[in-house]
Each structure stands twice: as structure tokens, then as C-alpha cells.
N, C-alpha and C positions, 0 to 999 in steps of 0.2 A: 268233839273237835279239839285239834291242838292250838288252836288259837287262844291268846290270852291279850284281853284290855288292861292295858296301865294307867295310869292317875300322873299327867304330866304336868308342867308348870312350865308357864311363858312367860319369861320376864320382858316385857316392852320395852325398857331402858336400853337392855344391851340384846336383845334379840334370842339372850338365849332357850334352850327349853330342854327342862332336867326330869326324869323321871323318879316318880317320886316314890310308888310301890305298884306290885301288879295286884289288881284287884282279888278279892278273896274272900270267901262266905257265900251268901247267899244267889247273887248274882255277878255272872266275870264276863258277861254278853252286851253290857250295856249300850245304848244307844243314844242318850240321852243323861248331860247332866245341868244340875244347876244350884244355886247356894242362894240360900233366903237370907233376910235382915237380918239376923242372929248369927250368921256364917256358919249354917248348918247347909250341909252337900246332900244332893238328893241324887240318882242316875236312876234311871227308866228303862226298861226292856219290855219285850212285847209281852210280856207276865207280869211283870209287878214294877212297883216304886219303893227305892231303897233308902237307905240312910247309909252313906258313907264317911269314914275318916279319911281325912284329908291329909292324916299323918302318916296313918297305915294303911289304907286299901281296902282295911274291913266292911263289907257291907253288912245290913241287917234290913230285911224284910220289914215295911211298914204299910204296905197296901198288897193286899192281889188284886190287878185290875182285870184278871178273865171273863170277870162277869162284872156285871154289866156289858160292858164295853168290848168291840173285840179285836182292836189292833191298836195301842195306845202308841201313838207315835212322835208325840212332841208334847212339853212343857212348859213355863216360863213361871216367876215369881212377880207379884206386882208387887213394886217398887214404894206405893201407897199403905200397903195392908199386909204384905208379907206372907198374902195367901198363895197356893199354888192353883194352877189352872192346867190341865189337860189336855193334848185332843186326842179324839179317837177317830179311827176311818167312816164312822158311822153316823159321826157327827153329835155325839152325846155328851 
């Protein structure tokens, strides 16, 4: 595909929103992202869970979710613990 996902930035104060880099590495399809208590960036695709910079775009592979699971389609970080949470269409 010619498509490519970028890493953008909304500032709420003045509305703007600046592009920051096009994603790069391991996955550039993402569908999903999100940043834990430590402001570490995560983005999701229906393969795997990445780690992202938030300066450069770089991704790096830190989970394959093929298996088990078989369409992981959303995340979120609790706010409490800092853990990540999943879902898959499967319900797993």
C-alpha cells in the first residue's frame, strides 16, 4: 500500500496540529495508539503492539498478538497501575 501513518500533535490552546514524523520500522498501519505513566507510546495493529518515539516515528515490536488472539482492535492504559489492557474480537 502507498499509504503511510504520521505521529501528529494537537495543541488544544491554539488548535493547532503539526506533524511530527511518518511512522517507520516495524509497523506504519497502525490503528491504535496510547502513552502510559512513564510517557512511553504504544500503537496497535491487527499484528502486533509497538513501542513508539514520539520524537521520530520509530517503531519496535514488543508483542505479536497473532496468537492467541485474533483481531486486537483497541487498548487503553489504566491510569491506577500503568498496565496496558487489550481487546480482541474474541473477547480474550
Amino acid at each position: 500500500s502507498d499509504l503511510t501513518t504520521s505521529l501528529l500533535k494537537y495543541d488544544p490552546a491554539t488548535g493547532t496540529v503539526t506533524k511530527i514524523a511518518e511512522l517507520s520500522g516495524d509497523s506504519t498501519d497502525a490503528t491504535s495508539m496510547a502513552i502510559d505513566l512513564a510517557g512511553n507510546a504504544y500503537i496497535l495493529n491487527d499484528g502486533g503492539l509497538y513501542s513508539l518515539d514520539l520524537t521520530t516515528g520509530a517503531t519496535t515490536t514488543v508483542a505479536d498478538l497473532l496468537e492467541p488472539t485474533s483481531y486486537v482492535y483497541g487498548f487503553s492504559v489504566d491510569p491506577r497501575t500503568g498496565d496496558l489492557y487489550l481487546l480482541d474480537e474474541a473477547g480474550d
